[in-house]
Residue frames relative to the residue before (quaternion, step in Angstrom):
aa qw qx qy qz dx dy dz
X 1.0000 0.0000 0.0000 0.0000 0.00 0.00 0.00
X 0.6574 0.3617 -0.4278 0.5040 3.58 0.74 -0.80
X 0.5092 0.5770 -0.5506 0.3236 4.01 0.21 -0.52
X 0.6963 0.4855 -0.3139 0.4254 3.49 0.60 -1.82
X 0.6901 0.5526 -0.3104 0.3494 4.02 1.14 -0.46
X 0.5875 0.4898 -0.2905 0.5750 3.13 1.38 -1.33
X 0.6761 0.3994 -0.4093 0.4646 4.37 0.10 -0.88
X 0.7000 0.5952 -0.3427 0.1957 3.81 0.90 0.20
X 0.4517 0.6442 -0.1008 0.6089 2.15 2.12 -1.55
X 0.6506 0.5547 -0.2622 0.4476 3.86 0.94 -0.84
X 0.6574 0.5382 -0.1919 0.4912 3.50 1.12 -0.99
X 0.7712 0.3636 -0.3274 0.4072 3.30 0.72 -1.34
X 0.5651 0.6395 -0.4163 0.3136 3.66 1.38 -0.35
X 0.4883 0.5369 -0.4772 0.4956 3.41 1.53 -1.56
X 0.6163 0.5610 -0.3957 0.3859 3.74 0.05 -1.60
X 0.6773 0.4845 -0.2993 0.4656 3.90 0.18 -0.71
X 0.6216 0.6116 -0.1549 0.4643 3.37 0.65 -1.44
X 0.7007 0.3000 -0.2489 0.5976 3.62 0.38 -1.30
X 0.7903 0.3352 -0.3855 0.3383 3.70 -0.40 -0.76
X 0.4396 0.6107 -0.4970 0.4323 3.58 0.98 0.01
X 0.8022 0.2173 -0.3014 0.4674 3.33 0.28 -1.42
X 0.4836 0.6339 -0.5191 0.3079 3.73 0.66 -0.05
X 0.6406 0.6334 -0.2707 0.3392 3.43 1.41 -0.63
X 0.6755 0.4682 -0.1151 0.5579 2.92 1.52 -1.45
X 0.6811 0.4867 -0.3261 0.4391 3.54 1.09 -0.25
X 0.8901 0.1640 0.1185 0.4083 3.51 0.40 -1.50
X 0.5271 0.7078 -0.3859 0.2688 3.20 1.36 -0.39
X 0.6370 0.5699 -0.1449 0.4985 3.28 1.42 -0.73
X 0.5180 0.5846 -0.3335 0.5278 3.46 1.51 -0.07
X 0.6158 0.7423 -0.1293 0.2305 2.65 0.96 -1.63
X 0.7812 0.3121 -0.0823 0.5343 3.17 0.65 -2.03
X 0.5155 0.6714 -0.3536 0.3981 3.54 1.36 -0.17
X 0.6569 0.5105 -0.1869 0.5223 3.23 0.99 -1.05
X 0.6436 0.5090 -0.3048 0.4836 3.49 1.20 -0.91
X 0.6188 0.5349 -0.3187 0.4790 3.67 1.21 -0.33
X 0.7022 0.3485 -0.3620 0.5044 3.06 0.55 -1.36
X 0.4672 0.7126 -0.4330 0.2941 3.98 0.52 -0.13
X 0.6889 0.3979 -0.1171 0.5945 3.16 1.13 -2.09
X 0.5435 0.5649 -0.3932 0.4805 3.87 0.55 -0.13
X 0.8417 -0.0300 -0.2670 0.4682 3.62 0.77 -0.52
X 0.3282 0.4961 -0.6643 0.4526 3.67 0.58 1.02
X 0.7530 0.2136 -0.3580 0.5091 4.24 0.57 -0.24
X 0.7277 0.2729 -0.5010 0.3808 3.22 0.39 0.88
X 0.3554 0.6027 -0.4587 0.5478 3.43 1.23 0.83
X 0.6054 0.4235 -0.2602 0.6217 3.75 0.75 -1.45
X 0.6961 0.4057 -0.3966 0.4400 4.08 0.15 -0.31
X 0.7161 0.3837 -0.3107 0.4933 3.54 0.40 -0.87
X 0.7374 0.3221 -0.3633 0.4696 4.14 0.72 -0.43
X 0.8409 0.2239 -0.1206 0.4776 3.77 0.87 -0.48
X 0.1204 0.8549 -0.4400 0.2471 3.40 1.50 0.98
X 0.4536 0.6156 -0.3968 0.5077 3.82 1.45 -0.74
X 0.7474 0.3332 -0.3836 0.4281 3.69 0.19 -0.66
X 0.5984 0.3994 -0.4918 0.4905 3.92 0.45 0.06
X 0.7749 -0.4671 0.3264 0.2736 3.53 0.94 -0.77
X 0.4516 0.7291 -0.0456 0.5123 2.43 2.80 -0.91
X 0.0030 -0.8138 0.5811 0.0012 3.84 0.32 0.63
X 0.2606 0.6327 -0.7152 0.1428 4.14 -0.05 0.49
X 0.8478 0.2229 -0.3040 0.3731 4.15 -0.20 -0.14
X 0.6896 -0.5183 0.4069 0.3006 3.48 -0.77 0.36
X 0.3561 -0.6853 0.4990 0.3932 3.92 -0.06 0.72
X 0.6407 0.3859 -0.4977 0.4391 3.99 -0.04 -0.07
X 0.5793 0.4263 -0.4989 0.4835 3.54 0.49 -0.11
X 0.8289 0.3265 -0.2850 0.3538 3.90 -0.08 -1.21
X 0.5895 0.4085 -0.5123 0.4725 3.49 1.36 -0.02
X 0.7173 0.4505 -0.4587 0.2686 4.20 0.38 0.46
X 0.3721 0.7741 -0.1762 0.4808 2.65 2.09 0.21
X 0.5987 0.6584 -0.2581 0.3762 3.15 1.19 -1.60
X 0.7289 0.3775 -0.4387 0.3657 3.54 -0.15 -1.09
X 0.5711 0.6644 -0.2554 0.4090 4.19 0.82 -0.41
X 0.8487 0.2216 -0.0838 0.4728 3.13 1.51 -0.85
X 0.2157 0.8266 -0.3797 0.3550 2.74 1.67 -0.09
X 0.6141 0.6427 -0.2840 0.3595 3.68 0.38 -1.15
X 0.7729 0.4731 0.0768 0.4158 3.06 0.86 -1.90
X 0.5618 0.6634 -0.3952 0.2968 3.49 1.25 -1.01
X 0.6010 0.5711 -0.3696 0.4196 4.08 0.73 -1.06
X 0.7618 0.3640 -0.2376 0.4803 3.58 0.43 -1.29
X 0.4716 0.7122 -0.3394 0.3939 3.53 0.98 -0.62
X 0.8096 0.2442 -0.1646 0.5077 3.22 0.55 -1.80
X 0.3038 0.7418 -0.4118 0.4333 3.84 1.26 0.08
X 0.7851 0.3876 -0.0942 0.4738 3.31 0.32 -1.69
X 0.6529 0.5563 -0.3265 0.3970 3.65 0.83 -0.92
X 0.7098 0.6024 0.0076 0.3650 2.92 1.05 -1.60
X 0.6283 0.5859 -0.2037 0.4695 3.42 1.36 -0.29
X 0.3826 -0.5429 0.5353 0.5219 3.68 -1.03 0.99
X 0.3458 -0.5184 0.7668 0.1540 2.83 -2.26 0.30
X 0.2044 -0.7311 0.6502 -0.0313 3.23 -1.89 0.58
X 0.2333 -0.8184 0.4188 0.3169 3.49 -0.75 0.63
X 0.3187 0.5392 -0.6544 0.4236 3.46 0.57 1.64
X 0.8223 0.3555 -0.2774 0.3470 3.61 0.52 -0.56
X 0.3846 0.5660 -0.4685 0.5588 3.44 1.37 1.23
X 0.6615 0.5314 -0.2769 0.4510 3.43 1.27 -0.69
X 0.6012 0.3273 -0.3065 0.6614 3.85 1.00 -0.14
């Protein structure tokens, strides 16, 4: 019983140990990449479904075969687009 305690206590430390340096290493990649991601899935969702802001750049047969794909996205999409901006939130 104590073995099955001590290889835990071991595990959760490796476990401690790794996300630590994952922090200091990559974590900051990470959420970067996750931005620059969401940045072009809304400027994908702008260039195929730009008509709804007002924004015609693609042909409506293109953004209506598009549609089911984006559909998901379209509420938060116009949310984000739509919002004052500030120049604190260029800085994060």
């Amino acid at each position: 019983m104590t073995e099955e305690i001590k290889a835990e206590a071991k595990k959760s430390w490796l476990d401690v140990v790794r996300e630590t340096i994952y922090g200091m290493a990559a974590h900051d990649m990470s959420r970067a990449a996750l931005r620059t991601r969401a940045s072009m899935e809304h400027l994908f969702i702008l260039i195929t479904m730009g008509d709804l802001l007002g924004v015609p750049i693609l042909p409506p047969y293109y953004s209506l075969r598009l549609l089911p794909y984006v559909v998901p996205q379209i509420a938060t999409w116009k949310r984000r687009m739509l919002r004052e901006k500030d120049v604190a939130d260029t800085m994060f």
